[in-house]
C-alpha positions as CSV (number, residue, x, y, z in Angstrom):
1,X,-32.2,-16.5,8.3
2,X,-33.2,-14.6,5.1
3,X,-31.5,-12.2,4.0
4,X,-33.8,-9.6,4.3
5,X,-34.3,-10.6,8.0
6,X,-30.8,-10.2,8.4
7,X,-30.1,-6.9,7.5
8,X,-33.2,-6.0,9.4
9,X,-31.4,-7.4,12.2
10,X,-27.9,-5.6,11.4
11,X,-30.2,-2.0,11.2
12,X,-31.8,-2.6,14.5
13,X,-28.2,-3.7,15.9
14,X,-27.0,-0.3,14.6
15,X,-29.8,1.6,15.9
16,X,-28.9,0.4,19.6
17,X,-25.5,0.3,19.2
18,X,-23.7,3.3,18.1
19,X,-20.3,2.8,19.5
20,X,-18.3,-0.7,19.4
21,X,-15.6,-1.0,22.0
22,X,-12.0,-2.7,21.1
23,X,-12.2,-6.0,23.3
24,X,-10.3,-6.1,26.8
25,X,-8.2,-8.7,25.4
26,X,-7.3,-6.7,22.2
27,X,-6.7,-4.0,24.6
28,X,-4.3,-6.0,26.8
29,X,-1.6,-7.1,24.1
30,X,-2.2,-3.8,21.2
31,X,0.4,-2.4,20.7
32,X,-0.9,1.1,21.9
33,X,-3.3,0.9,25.1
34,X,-4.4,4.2,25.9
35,X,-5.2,7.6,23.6
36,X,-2.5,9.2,25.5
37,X,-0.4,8.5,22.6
38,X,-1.7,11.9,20.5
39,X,-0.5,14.2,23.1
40,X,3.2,13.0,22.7
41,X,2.1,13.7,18.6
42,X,0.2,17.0,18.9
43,X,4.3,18.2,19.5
44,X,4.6,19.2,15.4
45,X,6.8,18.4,14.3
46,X,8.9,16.3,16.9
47,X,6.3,14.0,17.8
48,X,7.2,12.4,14.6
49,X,10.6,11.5,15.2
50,X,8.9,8.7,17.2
51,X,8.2,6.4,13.8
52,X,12.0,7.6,12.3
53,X,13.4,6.1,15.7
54,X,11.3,2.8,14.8
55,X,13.9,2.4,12.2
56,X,18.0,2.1,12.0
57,X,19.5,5.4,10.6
58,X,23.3,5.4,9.2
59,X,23.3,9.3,10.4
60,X,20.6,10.6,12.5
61,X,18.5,14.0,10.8
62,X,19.6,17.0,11.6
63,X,16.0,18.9,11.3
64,X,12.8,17.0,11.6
65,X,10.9,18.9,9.7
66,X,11.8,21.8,7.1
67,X,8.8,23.5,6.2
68,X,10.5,26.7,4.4
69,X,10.1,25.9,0.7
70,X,6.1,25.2,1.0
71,X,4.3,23.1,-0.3
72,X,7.6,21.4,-0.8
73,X,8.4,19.9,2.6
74,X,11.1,17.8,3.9
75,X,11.4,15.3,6.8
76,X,14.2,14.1,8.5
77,X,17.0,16.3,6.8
78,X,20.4,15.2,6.9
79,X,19.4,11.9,8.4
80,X,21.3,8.7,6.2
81,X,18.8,5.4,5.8
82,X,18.0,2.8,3.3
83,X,15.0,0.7,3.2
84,X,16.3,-2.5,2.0
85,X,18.7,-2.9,5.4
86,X,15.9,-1.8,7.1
87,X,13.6,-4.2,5.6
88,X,15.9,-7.5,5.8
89,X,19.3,-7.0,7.4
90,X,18.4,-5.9,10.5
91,X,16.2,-8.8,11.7
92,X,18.8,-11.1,10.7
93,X,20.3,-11.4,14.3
94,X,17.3,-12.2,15.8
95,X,15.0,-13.3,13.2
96,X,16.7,-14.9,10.2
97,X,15.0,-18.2,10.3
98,X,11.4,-16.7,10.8
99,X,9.3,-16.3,8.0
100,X,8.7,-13.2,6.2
101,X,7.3,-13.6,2.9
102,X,4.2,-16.5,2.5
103,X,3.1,-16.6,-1.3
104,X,0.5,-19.3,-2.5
105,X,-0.2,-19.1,-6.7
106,X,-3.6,-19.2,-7.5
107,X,-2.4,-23.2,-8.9
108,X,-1.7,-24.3,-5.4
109,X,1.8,-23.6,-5.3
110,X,3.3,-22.6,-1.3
111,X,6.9,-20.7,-1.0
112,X,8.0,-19.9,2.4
113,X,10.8,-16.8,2.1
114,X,12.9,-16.5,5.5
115,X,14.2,-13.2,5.8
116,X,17.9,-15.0,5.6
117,X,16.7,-16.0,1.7
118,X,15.5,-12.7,1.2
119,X,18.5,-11.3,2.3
120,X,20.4,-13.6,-0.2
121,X,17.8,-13.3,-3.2
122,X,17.7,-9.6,-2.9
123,X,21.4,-9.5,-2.5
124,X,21.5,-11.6,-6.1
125,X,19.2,-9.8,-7.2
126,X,21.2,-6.4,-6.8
127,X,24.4,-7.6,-8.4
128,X,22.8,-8.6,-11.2
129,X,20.9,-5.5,-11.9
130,X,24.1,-3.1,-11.0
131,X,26.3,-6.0,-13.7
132,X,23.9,-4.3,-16.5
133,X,24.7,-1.2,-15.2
134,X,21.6,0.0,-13.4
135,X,23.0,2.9,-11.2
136,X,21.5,4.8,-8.1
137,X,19.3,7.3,-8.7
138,X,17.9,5.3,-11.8
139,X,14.4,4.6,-12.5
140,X,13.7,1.0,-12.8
141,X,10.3,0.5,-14.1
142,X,8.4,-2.5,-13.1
143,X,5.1,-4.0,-14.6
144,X,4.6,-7.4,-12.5
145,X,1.7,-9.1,-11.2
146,X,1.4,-10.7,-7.2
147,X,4.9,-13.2,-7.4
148,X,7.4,-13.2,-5.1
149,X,9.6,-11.5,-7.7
150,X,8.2,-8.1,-6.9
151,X,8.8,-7.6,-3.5
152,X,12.2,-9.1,-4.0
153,X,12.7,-6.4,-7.0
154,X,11.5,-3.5,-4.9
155,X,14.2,-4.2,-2.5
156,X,17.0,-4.8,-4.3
157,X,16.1,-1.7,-6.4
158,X,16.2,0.4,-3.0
159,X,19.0,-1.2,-1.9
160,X,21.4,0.0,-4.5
161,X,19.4,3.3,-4.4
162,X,17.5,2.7,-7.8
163,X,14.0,4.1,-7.3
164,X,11.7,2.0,-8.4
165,X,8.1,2.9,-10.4
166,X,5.3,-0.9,-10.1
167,X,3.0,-0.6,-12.9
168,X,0.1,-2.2,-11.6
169,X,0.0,-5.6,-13.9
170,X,-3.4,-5.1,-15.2
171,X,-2.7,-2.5,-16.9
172,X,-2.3,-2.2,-20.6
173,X,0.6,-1.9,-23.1
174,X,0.0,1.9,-23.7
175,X,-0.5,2.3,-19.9
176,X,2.5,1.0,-19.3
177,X,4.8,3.0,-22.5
178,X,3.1,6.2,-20.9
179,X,4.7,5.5,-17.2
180,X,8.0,4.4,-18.9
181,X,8.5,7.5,-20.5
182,X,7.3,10.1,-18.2
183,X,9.3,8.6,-15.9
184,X,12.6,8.8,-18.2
185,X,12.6,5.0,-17.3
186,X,15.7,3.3,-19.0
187,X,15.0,-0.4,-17.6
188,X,11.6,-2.3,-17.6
189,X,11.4,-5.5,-15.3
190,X,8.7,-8.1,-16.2
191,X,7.4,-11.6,-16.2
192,X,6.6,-13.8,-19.5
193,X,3.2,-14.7,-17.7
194,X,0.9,-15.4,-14.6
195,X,-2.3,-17.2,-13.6
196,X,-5.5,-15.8,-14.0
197,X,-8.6,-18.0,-12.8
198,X,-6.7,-21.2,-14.0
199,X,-5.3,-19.7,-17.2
200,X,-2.1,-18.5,-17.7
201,X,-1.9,-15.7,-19.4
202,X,0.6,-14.3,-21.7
203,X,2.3,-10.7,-19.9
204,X,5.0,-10.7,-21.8
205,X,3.4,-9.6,-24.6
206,X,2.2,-6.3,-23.1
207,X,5.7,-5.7,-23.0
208,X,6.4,-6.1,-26.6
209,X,4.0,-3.8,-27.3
210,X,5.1,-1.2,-25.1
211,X,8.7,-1.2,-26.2
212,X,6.9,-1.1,-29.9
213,X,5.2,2.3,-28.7
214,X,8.1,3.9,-27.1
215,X,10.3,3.8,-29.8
216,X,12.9,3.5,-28.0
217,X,15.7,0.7,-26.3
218,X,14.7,0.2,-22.9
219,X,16.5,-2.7,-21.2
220,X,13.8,-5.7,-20.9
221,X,14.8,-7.9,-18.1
222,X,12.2,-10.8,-17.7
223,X,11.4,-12.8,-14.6
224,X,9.7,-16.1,-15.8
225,X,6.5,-18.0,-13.6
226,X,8.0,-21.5,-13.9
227,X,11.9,-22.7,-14.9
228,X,11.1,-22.4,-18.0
229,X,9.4,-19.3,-20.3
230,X,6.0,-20.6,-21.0
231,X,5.8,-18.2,-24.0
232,X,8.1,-16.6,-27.0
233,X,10.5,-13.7,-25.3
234,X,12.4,-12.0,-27.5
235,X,16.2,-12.3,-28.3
236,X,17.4,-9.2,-26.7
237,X,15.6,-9.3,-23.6
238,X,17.4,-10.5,-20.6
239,X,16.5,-13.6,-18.5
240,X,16.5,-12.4,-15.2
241,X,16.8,-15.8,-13.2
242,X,19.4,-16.7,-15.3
243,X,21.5,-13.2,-14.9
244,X,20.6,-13.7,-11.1
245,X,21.9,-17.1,-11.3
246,X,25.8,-15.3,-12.3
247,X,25.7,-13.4,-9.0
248,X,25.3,-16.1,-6.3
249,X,25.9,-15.6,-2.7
250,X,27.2,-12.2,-4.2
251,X,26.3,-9.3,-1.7
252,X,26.2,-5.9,-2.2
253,X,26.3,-3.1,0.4
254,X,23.1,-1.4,0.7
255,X,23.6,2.2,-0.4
256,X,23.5,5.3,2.0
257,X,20.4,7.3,0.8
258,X,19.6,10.8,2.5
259,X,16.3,10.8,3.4
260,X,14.9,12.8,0.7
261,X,16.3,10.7,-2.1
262,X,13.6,8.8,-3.9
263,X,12.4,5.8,-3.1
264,X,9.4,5.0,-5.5
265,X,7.4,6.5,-8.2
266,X,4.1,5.4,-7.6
267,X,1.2,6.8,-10.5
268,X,-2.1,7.6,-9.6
269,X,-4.9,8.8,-12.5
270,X,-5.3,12.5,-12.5
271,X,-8.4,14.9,-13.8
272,X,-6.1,15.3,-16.8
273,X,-6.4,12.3,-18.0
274,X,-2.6,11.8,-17.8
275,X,-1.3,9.7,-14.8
276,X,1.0,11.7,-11.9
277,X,4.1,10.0,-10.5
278,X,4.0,11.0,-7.3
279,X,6.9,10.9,-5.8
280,X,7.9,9.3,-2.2
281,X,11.2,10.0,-0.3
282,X,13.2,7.4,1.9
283,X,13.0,8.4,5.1
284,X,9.8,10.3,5.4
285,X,7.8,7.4,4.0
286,X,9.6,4.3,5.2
287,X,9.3,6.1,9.2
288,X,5.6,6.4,8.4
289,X,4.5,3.3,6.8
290,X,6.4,1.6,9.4
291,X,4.7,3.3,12.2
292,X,1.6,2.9,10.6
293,X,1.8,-0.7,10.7
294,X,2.9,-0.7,14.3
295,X,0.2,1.1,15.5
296,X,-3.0,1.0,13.1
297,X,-2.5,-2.5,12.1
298,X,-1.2,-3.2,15.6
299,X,1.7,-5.8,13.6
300,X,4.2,-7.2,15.7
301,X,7.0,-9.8,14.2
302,X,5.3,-12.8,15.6
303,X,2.3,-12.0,13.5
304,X,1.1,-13.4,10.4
305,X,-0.5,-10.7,8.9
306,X,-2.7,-10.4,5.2
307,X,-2.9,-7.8,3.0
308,X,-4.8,-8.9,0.2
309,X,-4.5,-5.9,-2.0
310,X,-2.1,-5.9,-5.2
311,X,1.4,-4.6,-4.7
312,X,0.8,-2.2,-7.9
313,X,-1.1,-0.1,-5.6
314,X,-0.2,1.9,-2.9
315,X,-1.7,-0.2,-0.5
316,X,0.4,-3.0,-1.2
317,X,3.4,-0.9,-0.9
318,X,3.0,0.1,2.3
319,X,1.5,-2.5,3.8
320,X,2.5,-5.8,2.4
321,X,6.2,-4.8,1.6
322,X,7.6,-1.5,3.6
323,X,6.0,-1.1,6.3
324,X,5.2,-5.4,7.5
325,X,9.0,-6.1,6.6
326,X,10.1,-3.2,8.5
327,X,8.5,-4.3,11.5
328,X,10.3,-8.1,11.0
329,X,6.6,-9.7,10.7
330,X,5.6,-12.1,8.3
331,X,3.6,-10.7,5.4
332,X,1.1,-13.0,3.2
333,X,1.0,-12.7,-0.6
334,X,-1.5,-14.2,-3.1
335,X,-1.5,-14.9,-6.5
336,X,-5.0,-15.1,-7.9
337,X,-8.7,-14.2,-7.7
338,X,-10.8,-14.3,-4.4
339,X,-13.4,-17.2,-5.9
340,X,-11.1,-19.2,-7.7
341,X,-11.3,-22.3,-7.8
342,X,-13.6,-21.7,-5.2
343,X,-15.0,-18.7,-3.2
344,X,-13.8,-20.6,-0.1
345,X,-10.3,-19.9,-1.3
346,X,-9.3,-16.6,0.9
347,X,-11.1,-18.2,4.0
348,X,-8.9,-21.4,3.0
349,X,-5.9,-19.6,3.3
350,X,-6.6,-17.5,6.1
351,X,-7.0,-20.9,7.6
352,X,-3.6,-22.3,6.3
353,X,-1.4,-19.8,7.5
354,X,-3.2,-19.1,10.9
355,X,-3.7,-15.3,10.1
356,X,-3.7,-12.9,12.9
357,X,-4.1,-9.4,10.7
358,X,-6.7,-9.3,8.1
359,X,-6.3,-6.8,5.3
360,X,-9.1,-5.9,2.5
361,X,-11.0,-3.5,0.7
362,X,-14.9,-2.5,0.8
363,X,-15.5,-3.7,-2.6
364,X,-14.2,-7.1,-1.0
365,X,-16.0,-7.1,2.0
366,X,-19.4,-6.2,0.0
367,X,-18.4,-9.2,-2.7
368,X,-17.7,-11.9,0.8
369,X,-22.0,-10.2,1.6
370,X,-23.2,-11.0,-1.8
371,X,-21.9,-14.6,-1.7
372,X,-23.2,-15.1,1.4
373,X,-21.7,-16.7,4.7
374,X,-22.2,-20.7,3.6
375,X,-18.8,-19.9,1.6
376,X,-17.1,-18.9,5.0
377,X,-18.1,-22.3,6.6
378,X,-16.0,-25.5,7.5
379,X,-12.8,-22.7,7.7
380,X,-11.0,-22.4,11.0
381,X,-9.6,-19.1,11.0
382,X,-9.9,-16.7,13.8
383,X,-8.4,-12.3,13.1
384,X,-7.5,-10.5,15.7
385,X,-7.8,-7.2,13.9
386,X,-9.3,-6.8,10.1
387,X,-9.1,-3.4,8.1
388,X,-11.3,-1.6,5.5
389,X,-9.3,0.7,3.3
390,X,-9.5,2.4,-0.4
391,X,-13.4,3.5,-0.6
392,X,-16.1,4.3,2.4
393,X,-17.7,1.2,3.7
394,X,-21.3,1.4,4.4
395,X,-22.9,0.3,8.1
396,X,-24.2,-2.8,7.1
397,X,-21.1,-4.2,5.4
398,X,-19.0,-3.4,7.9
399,X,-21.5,-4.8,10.5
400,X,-21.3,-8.5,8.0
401,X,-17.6,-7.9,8.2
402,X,-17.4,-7.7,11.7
403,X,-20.2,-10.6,12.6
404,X,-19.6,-13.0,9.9
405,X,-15.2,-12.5,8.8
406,X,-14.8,-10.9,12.8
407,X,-17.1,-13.6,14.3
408,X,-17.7,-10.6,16.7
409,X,-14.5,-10.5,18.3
410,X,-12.5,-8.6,15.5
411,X,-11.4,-4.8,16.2
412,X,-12.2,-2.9,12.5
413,X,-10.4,-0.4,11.0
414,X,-11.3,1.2,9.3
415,X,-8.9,3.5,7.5
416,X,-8.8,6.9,4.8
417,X,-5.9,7.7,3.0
418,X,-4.7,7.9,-0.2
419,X,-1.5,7.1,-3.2
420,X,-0.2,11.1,-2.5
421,X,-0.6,10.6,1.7
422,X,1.6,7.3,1.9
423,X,-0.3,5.6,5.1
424,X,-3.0,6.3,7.0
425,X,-4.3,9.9,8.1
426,X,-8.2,9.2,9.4
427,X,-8.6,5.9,11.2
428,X,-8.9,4.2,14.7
429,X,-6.4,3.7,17.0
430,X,-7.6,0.3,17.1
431,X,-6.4,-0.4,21.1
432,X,-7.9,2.9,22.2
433,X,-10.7,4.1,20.0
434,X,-14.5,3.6,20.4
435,X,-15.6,2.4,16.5
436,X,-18.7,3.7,14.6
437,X,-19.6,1.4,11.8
438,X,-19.2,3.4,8.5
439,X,-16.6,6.4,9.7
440,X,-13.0,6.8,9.3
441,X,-13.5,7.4,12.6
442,X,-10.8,10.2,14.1
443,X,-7.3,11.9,12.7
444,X,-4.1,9.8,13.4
445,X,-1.3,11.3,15.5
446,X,0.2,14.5,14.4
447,X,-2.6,14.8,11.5
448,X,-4.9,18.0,11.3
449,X,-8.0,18.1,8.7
450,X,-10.3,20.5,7.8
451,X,-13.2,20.9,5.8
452,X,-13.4,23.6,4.1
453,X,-17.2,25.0,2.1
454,X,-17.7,26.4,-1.0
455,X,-16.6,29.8,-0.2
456,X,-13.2,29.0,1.0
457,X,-14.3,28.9,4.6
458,X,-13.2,26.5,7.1
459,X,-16.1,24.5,8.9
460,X,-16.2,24.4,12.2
461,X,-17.5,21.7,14.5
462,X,-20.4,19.2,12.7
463,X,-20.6,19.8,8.8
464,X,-19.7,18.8,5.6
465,X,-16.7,20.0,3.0
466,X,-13.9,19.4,1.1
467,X,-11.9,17.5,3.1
468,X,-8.1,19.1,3.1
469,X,-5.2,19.1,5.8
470,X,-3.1,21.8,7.6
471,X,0.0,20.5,8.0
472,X,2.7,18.0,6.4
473,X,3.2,14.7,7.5
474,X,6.3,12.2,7.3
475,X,4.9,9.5,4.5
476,X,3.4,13.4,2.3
477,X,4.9,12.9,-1.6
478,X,6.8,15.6,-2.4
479,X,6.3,16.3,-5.5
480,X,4.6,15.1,-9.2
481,X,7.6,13.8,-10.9
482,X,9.1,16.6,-13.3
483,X,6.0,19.1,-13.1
484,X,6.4,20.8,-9.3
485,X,3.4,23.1,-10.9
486,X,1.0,20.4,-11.2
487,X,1.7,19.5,-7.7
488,X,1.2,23.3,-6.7
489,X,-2.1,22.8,-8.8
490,X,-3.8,19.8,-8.1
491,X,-2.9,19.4,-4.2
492,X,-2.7,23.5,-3.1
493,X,-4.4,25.9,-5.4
494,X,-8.0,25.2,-4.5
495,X,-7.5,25.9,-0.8
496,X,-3.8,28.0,-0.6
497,X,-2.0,26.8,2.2
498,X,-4.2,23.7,2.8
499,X,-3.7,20.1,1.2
500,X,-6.6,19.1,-1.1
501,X,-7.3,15.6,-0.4
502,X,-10.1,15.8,-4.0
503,X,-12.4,13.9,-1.1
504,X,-15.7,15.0,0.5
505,X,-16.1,14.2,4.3
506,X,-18.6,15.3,6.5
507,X,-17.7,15.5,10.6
508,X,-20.1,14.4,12.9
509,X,-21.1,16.1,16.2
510,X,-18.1,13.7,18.0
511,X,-15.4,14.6,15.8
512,X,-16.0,11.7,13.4
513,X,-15.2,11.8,9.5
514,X,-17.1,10.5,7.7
515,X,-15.9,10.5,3.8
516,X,-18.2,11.2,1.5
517,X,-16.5,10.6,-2.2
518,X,-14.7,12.1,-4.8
519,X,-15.5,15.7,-5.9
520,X,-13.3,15.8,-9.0
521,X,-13.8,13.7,-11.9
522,X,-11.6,11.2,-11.0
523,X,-13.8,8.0,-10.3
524,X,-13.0,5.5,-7.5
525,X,-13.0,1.7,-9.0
526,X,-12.8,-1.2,-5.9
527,X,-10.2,1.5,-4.3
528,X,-8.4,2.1,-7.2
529,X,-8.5,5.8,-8.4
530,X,-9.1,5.8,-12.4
531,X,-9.9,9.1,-14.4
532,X,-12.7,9.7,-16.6
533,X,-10.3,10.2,-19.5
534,X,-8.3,6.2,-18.7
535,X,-12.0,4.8,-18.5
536,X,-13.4,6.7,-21.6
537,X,-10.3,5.1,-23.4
538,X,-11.0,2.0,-22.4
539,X,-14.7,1.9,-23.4
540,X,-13.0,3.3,-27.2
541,X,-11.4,-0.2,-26.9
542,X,-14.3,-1.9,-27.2
């Protein structure tokens, strides 16, 4: 069939079809079977305390909610977690043989990480960073591409109470100085390379540069791809497989962190041109990305799930390391490009690793469409649930997605959210929830949007706005990293007492959002949010 005849076909299938229903058999095993569930959440803010009790507390909170300091809100007050235990430690006595990290390099190479060796790695991993004297409550910034070495970092950072700040690797020298310093940063973990469509390229170097631009003595600490460094690292920085090597079967108690203690700095481009750190708290975002996963992504430990987003992104956060390692699941982790060698390769390793979940972005799903489905033949790999997240997806890719990646039988979600929200705020309830090809669909538990016009006035029933929200949520960041006014400013002055999402959503007679795009001038990239100022510079570049 043409192409043309196809999406002729996909229209007309639209036309006919408004609604697709979640399947019986997705129905009988999800996780959550019935929209019952949003009563037990429309209790604000108790209905909550169902995600927290998804996790293991040292002391249990002793307010849910503390709402009197707006828009500075806390969750779980008084209540004593960390995220690391809860990540590893816990499945250990049921679950320490079971996989929980898969990571193929884009070269071929397969390492299978049980979550008793990531238990032991992490552990190492701590004593060596707390031997250079890495303490809690300091910033340990990271600039690493998709190796096993970041997840691993992340938790070990968190489990000595060190928040941790990813820099996503792609990003430049200057990029990375900036995020260093505005973050007071006094340690910098990186790699001497990675692979690249078959080349290796040199990382390192970006952190030479960036130490050169700081002026300062940040700690380097360098992870390196293979045994040995493939390129020239400098004299004073620190081998970290080597330091890691000093510490064996060391372990080290994970720390008691009250649930707003930091957890992350995680930057996202502003209409100022300079990045924010926004800032997420243990127990808030930890209770929500894991309950999240449980019940948007419908993960449960047996699972094998894909996220193929990049960990230097929020996405990846959430939902390759916090929230999937929460839940005890395994959690798939790629090195490379979608089309290289090949652009049979994700379809290859969907295959491989018999992935249930599958996790991408509309950018992706639009790049599969172009190729065309001849690259998804001779694969046997069968999802049980795929998602859509970063950017609105239009009808007739999400109608490839679900005929040609789904094969039909796929629930969709497809889900809105952003860096500042932590998870998921408009999406199915993908056991429960009729889909409409194109929408966000409905407001998860406990979550209350608005859209508000150009007067200031809310809109009531079908219409278009800015789309904003009433009331806090568990995974909210708290605040821009050392400038509480330009969180006041950019999230609550347009619309006082609402959240500003920066979004455009229109509702549809049913209660559907639908987002429309940004209406600042920060410009969405493949799901990644870049200001006009970061792209401007780039184009000076060149």
């Amino acid at each position: 069939m043409s192409s043309n005849n196809r999406m002729g076909t996909i229209e007309a299938h639209l036309a006919e079809q408004e609604y697709y229903k979640p399947p019986k058999e997705f129905i009988e095993q999800a996780n959550v079977k019935s929209s019952d569930i949003y009563e037990r959440f429309d209790k604000f803010p108790d209905g909550f305390e169902e995600y927290a009790n998804l996790l293991d507390w040292y002391e249990r909170w002793d307010e849910t909610f503390d709402g009197s300091n707006p828009p500075f809100y806390k969750w779980f007050k008084g209540g004593k977690i960390n995220a690391s235990y809860n990540c590893i430690d816990r499945h250990l006595t049921d679950r320490k043989n079971q996989t929980a990290l898969l990571w193929e390099g884009e070269n071929g190479e397969q390492k299978n990480i049980s979550y008793q060796d990531l238990y032991r790695e992490v552990n190492e991993i701590a004593a060596a960073l707390k031997s250079i004297g890495v303490k809690e409550n300091d910033i340990v910034t990271l600039h690493l591409p998709m190796v096993l070495e970041l997840p691993m970092t992340m938790l070990a950072c968190a489990r000595i109470g060190a928040p941790h700040s990813e820099v996503f690797a792609g990003f430049s020298a200057s990029a990375l100085a900036d995020r260093v310093q505005d973050a007071n940063s006094e340690y910098i973990v990186t790699i001497d390379g990675y692979y690249r469509r078959g080349e290796f390229l040199n990382h390192i170097e970006k952190t030479d540069a960036a130490v050169e631009e700081i002026g300062g003595n940040p700690t380097v600490l360098v992870w390196t791809r293979h045994e040995k460094p493939m390129v020239k690292i400098k004299d004073e920085y620190i081998l970290l497989k080597e330091l890691q090597g000093e510490h064996k079967r060391e372990c080290v108690d994970p720390v008691e962190r009250d649930a707003e203690d930091i957890l992350f700095l995680m930057y996202t481009s502003g209409t100022t041109g300079k990045p924010k750190g926004c800032q997420h708290r243990t127990g808030g975002y930890l209770s929500y990305a894991t309950g999240t996963s449980k019940y948007v992504l419908d993960i449960k430990p047996e699972d094998t799930y894909w996220c193929a987003a990049d960990i230097g992104w929020i996405t990846g956060h959430s939902y390759i390391v916090y929230g999937p390692l929460a839940l005890g699941t395994t959690s798939v982790m790629y090195e490379g490009t979608p089309d290289y060698p090949h652009k049979g390769r994700i379809w290859e390793i969907a295959e491989r690793y018999d992935v249930d979940i599958f996790h991408t972005s509309p950018t992706a799903v639009r790049m599969f469409m172009k190729w065309g489905e001849v690259h998804l033949q001779g694969y046997n790999f069968n999802f049980r649930l795929m998602t859509s997240v970063g950017e609105p997806i239009q009808p007739e890719a999400w109608m490839w997605y679900y005929e040609h990646i789904g094969k039909g039988s796929a629930v969709i979600v497809d889900t809105w959210w952003q860096t500042e929200t932590g998870g998921h705020l408009i999406t199915p309830l993908p056991g429960a929830t009729d889909l409409k090809p194109g929408s966000a669909t409905l407001p998860f538990f406990g979550i209350e949007p608005c859209l508000m016009n150009d007067k200031g006035e809310e809109v009531k029933g079908a219409g278009e706005g800015a789309l904003c929200f009433k009331r806090s949520w568990p995974g909210q960041m708290r605040t821009v990293f050392g400038d509480h006014e330009r969180f006041k400013s950019t999230y609550f002055q347009a619309y006082p007492g609402l959240y500003f999402s920066g979004d455009g959503a229109r509702r549809d007679q049913d209660g559907y959002y639908w987002i429309t795009g940004r209406i600042d001038d920060v410009i969405n990239v493949s799901g990644h949010r870049m200001g006009t100022a970061e792209i401007e510079s780039a184009l000076v570049l060149h």
